[in-house]
C-alpha beads as a LAMMPS data file, in Angstrom:
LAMMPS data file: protein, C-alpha beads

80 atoms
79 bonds

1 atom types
1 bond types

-500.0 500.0 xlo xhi
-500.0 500.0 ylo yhi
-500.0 500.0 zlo zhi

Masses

1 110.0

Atoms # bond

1 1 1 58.139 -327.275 -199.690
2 1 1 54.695 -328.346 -199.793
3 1 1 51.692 -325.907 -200.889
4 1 1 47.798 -326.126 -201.078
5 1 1 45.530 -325.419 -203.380
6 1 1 41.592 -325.007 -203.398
7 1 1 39.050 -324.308 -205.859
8 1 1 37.747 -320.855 -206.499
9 1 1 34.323 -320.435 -204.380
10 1 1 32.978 -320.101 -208.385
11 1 1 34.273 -322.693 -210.085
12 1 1 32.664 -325.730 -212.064
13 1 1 32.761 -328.769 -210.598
14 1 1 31.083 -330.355 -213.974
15 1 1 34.243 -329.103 -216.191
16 1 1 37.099 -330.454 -215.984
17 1 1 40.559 -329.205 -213.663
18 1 1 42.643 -326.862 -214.946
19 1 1 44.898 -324.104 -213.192
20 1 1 42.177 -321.539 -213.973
21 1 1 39.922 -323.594 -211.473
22 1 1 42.400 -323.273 -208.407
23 1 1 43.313 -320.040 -206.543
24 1 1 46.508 -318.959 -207.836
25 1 1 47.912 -318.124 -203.899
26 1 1 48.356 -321.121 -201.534
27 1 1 46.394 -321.169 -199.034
28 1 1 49.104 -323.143 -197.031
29 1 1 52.524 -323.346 -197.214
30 1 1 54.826 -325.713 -195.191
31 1 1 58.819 -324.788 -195.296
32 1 1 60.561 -328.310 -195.978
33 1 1 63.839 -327.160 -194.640
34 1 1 65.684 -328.980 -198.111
35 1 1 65.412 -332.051 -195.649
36 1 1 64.321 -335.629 -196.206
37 1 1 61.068 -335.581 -195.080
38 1 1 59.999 -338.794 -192.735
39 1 1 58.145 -341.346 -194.212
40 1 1 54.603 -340.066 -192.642
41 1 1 53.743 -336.663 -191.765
42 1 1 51.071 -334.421 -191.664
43 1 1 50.319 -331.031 -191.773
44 1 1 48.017 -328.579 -189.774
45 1 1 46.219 -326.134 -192.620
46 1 1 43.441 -323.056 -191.862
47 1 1 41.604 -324.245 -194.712
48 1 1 39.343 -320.970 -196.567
49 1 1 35.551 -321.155 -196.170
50 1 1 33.888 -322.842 -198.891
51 1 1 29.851 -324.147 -199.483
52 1 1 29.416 -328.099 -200.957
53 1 1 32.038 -329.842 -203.324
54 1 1 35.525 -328.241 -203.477
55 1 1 38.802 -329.612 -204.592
56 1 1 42.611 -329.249 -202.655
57 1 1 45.436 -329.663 -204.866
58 1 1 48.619 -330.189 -202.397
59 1 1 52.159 -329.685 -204.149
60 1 1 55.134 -331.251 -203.213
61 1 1 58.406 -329.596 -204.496
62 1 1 61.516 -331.766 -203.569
63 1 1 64.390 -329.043 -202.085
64 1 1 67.306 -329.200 -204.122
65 1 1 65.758 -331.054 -206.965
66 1 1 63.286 -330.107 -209.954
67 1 1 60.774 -332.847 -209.108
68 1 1 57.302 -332.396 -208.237
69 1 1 54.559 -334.320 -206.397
70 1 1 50.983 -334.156 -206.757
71 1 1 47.732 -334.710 -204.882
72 1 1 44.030 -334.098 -205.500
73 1 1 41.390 -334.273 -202.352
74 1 1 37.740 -334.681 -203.049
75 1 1 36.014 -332.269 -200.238
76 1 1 32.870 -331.726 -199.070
77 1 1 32.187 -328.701 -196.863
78 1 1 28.724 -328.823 -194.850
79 1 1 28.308 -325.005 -194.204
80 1 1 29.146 -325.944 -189.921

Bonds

1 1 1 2
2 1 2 3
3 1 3 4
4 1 4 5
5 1 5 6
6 1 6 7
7 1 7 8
8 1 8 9
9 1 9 10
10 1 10 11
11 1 11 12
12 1 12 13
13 1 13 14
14 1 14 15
15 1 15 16
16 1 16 17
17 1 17 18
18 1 18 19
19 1 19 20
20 1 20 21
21 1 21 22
22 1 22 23
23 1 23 24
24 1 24 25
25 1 25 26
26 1 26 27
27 1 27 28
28 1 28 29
29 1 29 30
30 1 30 31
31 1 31 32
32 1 32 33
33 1 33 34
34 1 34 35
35 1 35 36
36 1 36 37
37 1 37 38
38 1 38 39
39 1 39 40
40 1 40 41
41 1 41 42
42 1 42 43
43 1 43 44
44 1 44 45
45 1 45 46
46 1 46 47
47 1 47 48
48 1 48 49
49 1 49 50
50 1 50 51
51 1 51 52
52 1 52 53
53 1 53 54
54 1 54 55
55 1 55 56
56 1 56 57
57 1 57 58
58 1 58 59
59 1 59 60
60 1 60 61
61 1 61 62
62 1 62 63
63 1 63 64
64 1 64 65
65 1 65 66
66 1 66 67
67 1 67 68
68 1 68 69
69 1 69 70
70 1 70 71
71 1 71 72
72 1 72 73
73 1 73 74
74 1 74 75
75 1 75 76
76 1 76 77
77 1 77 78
78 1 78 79
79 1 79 80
């Protein structure tokens, strides 16, 4: 299954990351059936509003296995 994180609309973008910094409810889950997934793929997210620098933590948690992949992406909303 894959899940997304963002930033809190409060948090500090001048400390560093730590869970405290993230919502603790995905705003995005994506069911990976406990299937292989291909080698590319995307996926199709409402993300929340947010004004200037945020942060999207996207977790990848292998069905069937204890492994975990992570993912930070640098965003920039412009208020549009």
């Amino acid at each position: 299954d894959w899940k997304y994180y963002i930033t809190k609309p409060n948090w500090n973008p001048n400390a560093s990351l730590s869970r405290d910094s993230f919502d603790l409810n995905p705003f995005c889950v994506v069911d990976g059936n406990m299937v292989q997934p291909p080698k590319q793929m995307s996926h199709q997210c409402n993300v929340p509003e947010r004004e200037g620098y945020h942060v999207i933590l996207a977790v990848w948690d292998v069905g069937d296995t204890a492994a975990s992949f992570y993912n930070v992406i640098d965003v920039k909303f412009d208020g549009d």
